[in-house]
C-alpha positions in Angstrom: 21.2 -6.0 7.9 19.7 -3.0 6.2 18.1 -3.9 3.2 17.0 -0.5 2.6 20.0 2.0 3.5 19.8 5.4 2.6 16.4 4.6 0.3 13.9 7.4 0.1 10.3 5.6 0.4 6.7 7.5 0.4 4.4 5.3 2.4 0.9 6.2 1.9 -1.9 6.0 4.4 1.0 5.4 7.2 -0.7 6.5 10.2 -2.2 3.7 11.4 -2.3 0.1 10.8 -0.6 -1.7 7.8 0.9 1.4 6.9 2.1 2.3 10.3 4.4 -1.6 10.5 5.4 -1.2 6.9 7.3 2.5 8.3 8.5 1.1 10.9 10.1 -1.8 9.4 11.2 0.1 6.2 12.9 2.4 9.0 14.5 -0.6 10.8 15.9 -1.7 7.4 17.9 1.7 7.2 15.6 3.8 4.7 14.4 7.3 4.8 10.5 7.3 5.4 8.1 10.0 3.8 5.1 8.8 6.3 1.5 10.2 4.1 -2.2 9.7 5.7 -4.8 12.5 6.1 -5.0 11.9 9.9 -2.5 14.7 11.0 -2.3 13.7 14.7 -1.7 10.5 14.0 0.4 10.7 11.3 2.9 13.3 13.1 3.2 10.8 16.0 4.1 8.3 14.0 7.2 10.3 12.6 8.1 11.8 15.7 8.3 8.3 17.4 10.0 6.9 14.2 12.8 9.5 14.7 14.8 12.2 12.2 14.2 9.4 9.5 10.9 9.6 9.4 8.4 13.3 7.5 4.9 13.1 7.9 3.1 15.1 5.5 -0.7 15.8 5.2 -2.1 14.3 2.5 -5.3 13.6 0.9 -4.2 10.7 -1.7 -7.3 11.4 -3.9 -6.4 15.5 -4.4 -3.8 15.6 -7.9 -2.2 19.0 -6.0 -1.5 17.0 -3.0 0.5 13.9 -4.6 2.2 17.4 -6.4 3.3 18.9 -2.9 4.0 15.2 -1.2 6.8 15.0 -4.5 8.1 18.6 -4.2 8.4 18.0 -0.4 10.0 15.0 -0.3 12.7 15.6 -3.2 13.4 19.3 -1.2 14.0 17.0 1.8 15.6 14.0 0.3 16.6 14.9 -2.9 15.4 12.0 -4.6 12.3 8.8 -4.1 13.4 5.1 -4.4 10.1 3.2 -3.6 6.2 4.2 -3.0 3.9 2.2 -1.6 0.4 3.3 -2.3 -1.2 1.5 0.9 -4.2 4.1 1.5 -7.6 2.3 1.3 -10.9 1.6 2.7 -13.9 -0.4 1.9 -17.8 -0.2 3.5 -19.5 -3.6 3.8 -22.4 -2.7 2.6 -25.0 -4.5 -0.3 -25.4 -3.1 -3.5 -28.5 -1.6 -3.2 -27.6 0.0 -0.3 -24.7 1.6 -1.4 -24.9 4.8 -2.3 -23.0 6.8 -6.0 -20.9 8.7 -3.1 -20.1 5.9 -1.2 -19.2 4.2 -4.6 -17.0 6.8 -5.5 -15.5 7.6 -2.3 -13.8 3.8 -2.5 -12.9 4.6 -6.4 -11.3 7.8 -5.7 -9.1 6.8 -2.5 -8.5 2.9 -3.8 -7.9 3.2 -7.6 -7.8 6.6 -8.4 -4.3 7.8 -5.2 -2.7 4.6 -7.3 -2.7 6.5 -10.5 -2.0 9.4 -9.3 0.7 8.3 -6.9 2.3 6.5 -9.8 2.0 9.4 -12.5 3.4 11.9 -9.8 6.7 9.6 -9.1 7.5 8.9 -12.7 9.4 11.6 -13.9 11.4 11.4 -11.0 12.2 7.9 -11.2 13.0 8.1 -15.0 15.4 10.8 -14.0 16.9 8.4 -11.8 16.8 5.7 -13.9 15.9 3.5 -11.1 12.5 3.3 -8.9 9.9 0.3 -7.1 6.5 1.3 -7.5 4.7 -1.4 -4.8 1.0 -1.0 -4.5 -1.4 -2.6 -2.1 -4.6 -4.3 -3.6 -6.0 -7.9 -1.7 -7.1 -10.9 -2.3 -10.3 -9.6 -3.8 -8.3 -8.1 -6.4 -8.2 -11.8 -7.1 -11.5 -13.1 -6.4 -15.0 -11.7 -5.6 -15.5 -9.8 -2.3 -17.4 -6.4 -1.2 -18.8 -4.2 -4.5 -16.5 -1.4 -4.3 -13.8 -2.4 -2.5 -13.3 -6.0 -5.0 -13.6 -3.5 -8.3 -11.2 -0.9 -7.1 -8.5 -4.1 -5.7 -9.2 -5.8 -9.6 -8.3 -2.1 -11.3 -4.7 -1.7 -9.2 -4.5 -5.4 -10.1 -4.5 -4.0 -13.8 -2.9 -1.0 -13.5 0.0 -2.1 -11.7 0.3 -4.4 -15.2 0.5 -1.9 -17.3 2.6 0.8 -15.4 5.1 -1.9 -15.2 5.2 -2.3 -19.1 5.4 1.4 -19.4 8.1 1.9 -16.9 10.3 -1.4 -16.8 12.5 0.2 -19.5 14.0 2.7 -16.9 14.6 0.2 -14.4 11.3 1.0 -12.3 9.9 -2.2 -10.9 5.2 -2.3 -10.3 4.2 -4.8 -8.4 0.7 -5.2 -6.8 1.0 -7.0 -3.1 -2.7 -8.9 -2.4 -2.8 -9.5 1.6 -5.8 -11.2 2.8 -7.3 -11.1 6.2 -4.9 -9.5 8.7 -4.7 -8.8 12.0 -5.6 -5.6 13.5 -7.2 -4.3 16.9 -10.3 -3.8 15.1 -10.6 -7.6 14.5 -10.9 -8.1 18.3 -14.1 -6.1 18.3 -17.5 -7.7 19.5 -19.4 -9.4 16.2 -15.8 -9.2 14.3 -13.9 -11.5 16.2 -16.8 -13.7 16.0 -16.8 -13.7 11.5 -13.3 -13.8 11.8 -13.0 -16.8 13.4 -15.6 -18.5 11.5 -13.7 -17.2 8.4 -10.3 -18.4 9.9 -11.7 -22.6 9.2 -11.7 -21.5 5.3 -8.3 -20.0 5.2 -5.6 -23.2 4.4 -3.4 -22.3 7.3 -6.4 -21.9 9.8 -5.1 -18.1 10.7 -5.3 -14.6 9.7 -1.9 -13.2 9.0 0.1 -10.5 11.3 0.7 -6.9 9.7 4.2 -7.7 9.5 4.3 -10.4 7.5 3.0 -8.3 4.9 5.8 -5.8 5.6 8.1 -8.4 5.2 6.9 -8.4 1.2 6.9 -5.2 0.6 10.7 -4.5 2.4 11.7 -7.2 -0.2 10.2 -5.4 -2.9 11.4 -2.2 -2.1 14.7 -3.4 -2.1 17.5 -5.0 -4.5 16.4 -8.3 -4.0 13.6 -7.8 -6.4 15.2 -5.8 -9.3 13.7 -8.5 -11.7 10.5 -8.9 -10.7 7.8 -6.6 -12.0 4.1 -6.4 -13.4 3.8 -9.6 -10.9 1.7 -10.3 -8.2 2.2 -11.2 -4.6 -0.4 -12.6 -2.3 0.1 -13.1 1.1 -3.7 -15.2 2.4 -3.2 -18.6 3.8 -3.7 -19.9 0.8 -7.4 -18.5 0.1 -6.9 -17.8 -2.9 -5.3 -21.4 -3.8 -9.2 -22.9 -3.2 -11.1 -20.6 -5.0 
């Protein structure tokens, strides 16, 4: 079943990780995959493995002029864009008095501030359509406390997500915010963080971190049809953390 055919989706931060499953799958489901990340290596493998399907294009998400050519690219390719997913993020686990203004604004710029511009650089197009999803990626610390930084920037695509989706759901363009908790990755398997992990995993209702594509599995459904009526909503996929807090 292709639940996406012939869609035109910009995945951001797609090289590796999270981003990396959601391309594949949205590819598997029959869409046309505009793979984004600022790791060109990477990112180009991905595309080339992923097939004629799949464009990689360079891209820093926090630079205005990039989201500008990643839009003039994709619409010369394509012709038009059905879904973004702003999935680019990062977070340093640091304290606050060790953080650093840089570091601080390093997390706002690529967390918080790609998602407004990803969402301001799609608009016109989708209002032209009269059709668009708009999915982006925050975590369950954009619903309770977590690392400074990382927990304000997840809370401010929380709210923005809410108010693009009043702006926009008069020409049929769905926001939703997607809020994945802890999930598994190779770099959970790493000395120390296997270790937290696991102690972690004994709070989590279901006693286990979740796989990458069961968060794909969310954002395929809110990319396509199925979820033309939902919007300015959020979907959390933790275990159930966020259920005992």
């Amino acid at each position: 079943m292709e639940r996406l055919k012939d869609k035109v989706i910009i995945i951001t931060g797609a090289a590796q990780g999270m981003g990396k499953v959601h391309a594949e799958r949205a590819i598997a489901e029959g869409a046309k995959v505009v793979i984004t990340d600022i790791n060109e290596e990477k990112g180009q493998a991905v595309a080339t493995a992923l097939g004629s399907d799949a464009l990689f294009i360079k891209h820093n998400v926090a630079s205005e002029s990039d989201w500008e050519n990643v839009v003039q690219i994709t619409l010369e390719h394509w012709g038009r864009i059905d879904v973004l997913v702003n999935n680019a993020g990062i977070t340093y686990n640091m304290k606050i008095e060790e953080i650093t203004l840089d570091d601080y604004m390093k997390i706002v710029n690529i967390n918080q501030v790609s998602v407004f511009l990803g969402i301001k650089s799609v608009t016109e197009t989708m209002k032209a359509q009269n059709s668009g999803a708009i999915i982006n990626i925050s975590s369950m610390n954009g619903l309770a406390g977590g690392a400074i930084g990382y927990t304000d920037t997840k809370f401010a695509v929380r709210g923005m997500t809410k108010a693009a989706a009043r702006e926009l759901s008069p020409h049929n363009i769905t926001v939703n915010s997607v809020h994945p908790g802890v999930i598994h990755t190779p770099m959970l398997e790493q000395p120390g963080v296997k270790e937290a992990v696991d102690k972690f995993k004994q709070t989590i209702p279901m006693r286990r971190v979740a796989q990458a594509e069961e968060v794909s599995n969310m954002i395929i459904f809110l990319a396509s049809d199925e979820a033309r009526y939902s919007t300015g909503s959020e979907f959390v996929i933790d275990g159930g953390v966020i259920a005992t807090v």
